[in-house]
N, C-alpha and C positions, 0 to 999 in steps of 0.2 A: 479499715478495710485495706488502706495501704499498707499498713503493719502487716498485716494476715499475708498478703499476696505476697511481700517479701521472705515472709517467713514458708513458704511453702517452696519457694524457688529453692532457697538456703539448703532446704530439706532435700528437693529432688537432684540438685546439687553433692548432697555428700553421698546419698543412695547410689549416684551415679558415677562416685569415686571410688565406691566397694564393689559394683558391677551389678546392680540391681538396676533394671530398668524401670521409669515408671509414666506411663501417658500424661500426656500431659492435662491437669486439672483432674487428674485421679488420685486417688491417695493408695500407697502402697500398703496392700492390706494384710491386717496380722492379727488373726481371728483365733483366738481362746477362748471359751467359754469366763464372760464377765463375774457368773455370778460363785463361782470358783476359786477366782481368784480373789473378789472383794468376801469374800466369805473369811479369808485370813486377817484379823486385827491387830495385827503384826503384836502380837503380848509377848513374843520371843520367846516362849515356853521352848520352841522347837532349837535354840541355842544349845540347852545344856542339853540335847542328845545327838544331834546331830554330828555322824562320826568324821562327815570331811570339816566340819568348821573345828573340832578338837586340833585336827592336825592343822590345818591350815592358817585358823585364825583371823581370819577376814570376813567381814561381813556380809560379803558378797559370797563371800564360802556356807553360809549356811540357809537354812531353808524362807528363814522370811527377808532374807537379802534377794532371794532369788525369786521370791514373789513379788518384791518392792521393782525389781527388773522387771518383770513381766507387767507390772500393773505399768509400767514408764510404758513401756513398748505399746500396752493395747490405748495407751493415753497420749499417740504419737510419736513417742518418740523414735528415730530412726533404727532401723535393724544394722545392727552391724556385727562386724567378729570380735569389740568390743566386749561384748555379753557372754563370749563362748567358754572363758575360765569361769566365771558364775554356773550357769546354763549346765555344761558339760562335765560337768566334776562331779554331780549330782549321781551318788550309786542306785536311787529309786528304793533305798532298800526298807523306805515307809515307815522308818519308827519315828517321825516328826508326823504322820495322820495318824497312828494311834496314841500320841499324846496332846493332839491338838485339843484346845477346848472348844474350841469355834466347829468341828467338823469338817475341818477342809481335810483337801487331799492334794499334798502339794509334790508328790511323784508323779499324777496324774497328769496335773497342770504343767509341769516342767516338759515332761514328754509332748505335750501339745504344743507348746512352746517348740521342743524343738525341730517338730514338722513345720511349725510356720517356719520357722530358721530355713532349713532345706528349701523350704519353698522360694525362699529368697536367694538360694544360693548360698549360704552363710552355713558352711559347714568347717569340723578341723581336718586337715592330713589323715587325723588317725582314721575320724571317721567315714574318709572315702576309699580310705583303704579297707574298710573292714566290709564295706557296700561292693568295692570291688571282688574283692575275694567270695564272698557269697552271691554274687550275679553272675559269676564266669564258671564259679569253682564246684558251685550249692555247700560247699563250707568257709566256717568261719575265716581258719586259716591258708586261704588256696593252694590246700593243697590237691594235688595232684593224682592220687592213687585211689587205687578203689575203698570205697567207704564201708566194702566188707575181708576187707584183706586180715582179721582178725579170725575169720572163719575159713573153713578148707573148702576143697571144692565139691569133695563128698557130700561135705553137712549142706553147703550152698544148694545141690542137686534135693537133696531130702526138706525141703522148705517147704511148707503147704502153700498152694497160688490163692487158695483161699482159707479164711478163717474170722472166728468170732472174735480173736483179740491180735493186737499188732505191739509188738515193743518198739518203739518210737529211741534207737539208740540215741541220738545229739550227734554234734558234733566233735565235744571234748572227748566223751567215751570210743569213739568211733575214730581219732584221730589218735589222741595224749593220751587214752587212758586204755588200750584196745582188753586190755585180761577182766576189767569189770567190766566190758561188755562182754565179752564169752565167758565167762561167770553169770553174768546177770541173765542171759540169753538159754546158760544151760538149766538154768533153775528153769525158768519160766515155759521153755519148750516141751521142759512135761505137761503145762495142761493145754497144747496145742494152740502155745501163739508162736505167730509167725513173725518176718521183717517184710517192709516194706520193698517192692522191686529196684527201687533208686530212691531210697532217702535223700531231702535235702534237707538244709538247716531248718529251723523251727520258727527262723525271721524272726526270733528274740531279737537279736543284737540289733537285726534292721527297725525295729519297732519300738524299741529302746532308744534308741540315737535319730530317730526323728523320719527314716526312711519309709514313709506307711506303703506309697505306690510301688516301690520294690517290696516289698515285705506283702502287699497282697500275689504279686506274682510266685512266687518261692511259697507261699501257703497252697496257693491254685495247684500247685503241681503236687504238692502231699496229700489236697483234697482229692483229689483224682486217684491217686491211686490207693488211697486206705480206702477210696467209694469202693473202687475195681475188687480189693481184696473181699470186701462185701464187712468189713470188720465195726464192729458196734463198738468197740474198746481201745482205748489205746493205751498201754501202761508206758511209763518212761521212768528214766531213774533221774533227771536233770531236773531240777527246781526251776530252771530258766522257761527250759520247754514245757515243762507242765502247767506253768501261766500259763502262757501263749496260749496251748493247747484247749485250754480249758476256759479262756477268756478272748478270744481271738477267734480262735475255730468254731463253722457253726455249732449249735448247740445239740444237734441231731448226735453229735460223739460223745460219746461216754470216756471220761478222761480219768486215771487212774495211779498214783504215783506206784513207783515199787515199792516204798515202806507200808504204803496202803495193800496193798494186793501181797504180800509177804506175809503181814500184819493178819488178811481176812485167811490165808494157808498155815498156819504156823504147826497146825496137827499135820498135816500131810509131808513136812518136812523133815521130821525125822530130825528133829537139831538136838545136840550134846551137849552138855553144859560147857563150858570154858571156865578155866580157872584163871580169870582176867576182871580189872576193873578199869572200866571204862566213861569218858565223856563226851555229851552229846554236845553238838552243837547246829541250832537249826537256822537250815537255809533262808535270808529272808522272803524269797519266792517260794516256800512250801510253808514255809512257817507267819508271818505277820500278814502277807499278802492271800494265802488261801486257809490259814488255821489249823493247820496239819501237823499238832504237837505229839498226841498221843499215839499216834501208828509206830512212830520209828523206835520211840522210849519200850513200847509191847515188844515189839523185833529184839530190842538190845536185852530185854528182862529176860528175854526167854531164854539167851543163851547165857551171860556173865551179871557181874554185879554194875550197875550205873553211877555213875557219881555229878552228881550237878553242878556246871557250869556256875561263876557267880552270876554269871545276868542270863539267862535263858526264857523261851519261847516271846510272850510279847515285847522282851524287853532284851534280847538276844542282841549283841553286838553284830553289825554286817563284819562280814569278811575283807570286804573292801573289791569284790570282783566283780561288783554288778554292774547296769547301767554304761559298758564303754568305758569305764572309769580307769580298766584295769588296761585296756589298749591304750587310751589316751592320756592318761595319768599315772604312770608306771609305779612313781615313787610313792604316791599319795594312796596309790593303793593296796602298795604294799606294808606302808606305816599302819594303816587302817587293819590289815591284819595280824602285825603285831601288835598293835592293843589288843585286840579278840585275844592274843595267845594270854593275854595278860589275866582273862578267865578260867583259866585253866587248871582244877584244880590238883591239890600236889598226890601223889601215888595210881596217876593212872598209868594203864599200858598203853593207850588209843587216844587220839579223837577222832573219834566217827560222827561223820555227818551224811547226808543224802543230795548234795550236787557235786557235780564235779569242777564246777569252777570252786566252790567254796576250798573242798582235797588241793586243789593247784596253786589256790593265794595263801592259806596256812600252810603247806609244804615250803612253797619259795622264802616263805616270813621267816623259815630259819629257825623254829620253836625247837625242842627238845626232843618232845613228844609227838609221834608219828600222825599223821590224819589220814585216815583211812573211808571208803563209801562202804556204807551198812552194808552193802551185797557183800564186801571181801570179807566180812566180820560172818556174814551165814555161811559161805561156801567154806569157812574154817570150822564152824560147828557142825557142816557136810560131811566132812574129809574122814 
């Protein structure tokens, strides 16, 4: 018992060196679901895919190192910023739960993980910067200017106040990428959807890096006004937000990617063939996480010839942009997109894929070969 009481002091002692408070004869609490995480038999199957342990190399870099962390933490051990290279490096991009043989789901677990982290205070730089910017800004990158400045003020004025379906622009499209959203926007205006009155971010990033109480506020304000528009639908073109959307947001919304909704129009579009051959590469948030292989491959047949990726849909290399990876681990994530480029097979014109973070980390990777969002590849079979 003397042992026990010294060792709890020890404990409230270094909590109290990283700036965690804890009452005293309470235990600082860090609540993951147990059966989650012992559900992993650590067989290390998740080793050989796991793309930040390729580049990284560290044990603690890959998925059941990051489970061995988490099972310490729910088993006592103290929270600290220790844990946060393990923890944080993590892109969620789930191809270590669809090769689990245990059925765990260790993207799940990790983001639980690092809401207790938050809760404890134990967050990185990058990631209060990115909670800053999205609290003050409603985007990612705080920026500043209007979040429809891609559009005129005529088309702004012609906007229906109401409607059956809303295009849910993001942030990237809406910031970095503004021409695929007035592309993506003028397709879809023909069958009378509308935007949102003040779009904010989609609280991916917040609900990814461990932010859940911000991340219900920033949702509360998009639930309000897609209620207000009265809209049953929401398409988007971001893989990120189309989780969220679809896994986050009540269930009462019908949630709809644009490869999907492209995909259910392809007669009404009027598309040309192209004399192009092109590769696909799927989002892991449209692809491993919601199964959404077949809509974008339809889209791209319809216009040019396809050439397949070496590793594609369950077994797709992440990009390396998801998860906060790409803010708080610049280089790690961009090495991670240079392997992807490494699938890339030879005599294409394109790689087209359907997020815009995925277009932004193969762009910077420096590849050869252009990467393009499926919208730019229709509004050129448009033209």
């Amino acid at each position: 018992m003397k042992n026990e009481g010294k060792k709890e002091t020890e404990q409230a002692k270094r909590l109290d060196e990283i700036g965690i408070s804890q009452e005293k004869g309470e235990k600082q609490p860090f609540e993951v679901d147990r059966r989650s995480v012992y559900r992993c038999v650590q067989c290390g199957t998740c080793r050989s895919v796991c793309p930040v342990f390729d580049v990284v190399g560290w044990e603690s870099a890959n998925t059941r190192g990051r489970m061995l962390i988490i099972k310490s933490l729910l088993e006592g051990m103290p929270p600290s910023k220790d844990v946060l290279p393990s923890l944080a490096s993590c892109t969620t991009c789930g191809i270590c739960a669809s090769r689990c043989p245990a059925g765990a789901n260790p993207p799940e677990v990790v983001e639980a993980a690092r809401t207790q982290l938050v809760k404890c205070g134990i967050t990185t730089d990058a990631q209060e910067n990115l909670k800053s910017s999205i609290m003050t800004y409603g985007n990612s990158f705080g920026e500043t200017t209007d979040r429809k400045q891609w559009l005129s003020e005529t088309e702004r004025s012609k906007l229906p106040e109401k409607s059956d379906y809303v295009y849910f622009v993001g942030c990237l499209d809406s910031y970095r990428y503004p021409e695929s959203a007035k592309k993506a926007f003028g397709i879809l205006r023909r069958f009378g959807v509308t935007l949102l009155p003040d779009e904010q971010c989609c609280a991916s990033p917040l609900l990814r890096t461990g932010f859940k109480e911000e991340a219900e506020k920033v949702m509360k304000r998009n639930l309000e006004q897609i209620r207000k528009v009265e809209a049953h639908t929401i398409i988007t073109s971001c893989a990120g937000c189309y989780t969220t959307l679809k896994s986050n947001y009540p269930e009462e919304i019908r949630v709809v990617s644009l490869p999907e909704f492209l995909a259910e129009h392809l007669e009404e579009l009027s598309l040309k063939k192209l004399d192009l051959t092109v590769t696909y590469h799927d989002p892991c948030h449209l692809g491993r996480h919601n199964k959404i292989y077949d809509a974008p491959r339809r889209v791209i047949q319809a216009i040019c010839t396809l050439k397949e990726m070496k590793n594609i849909k369950e077994n797709a290399r992440c990009c390396g942009g998801g998860g906060g990876v790409r803010r708080g681990y610049p280089d790690i994530s961009l090495e991670l997109a240079r392997n992807r480029l490494k699938d890339v097979p030879e005599g294409v014109d394109y790689i087209v894929t359907s997020c815009p973070l995925c277009v932004r980390n193969l762009r910077d990777a420096g590849g050869d070969i252009e990467a393009i969002d499926i919208v730019e590849l229709v509004a050129m079979a448009m033209e």
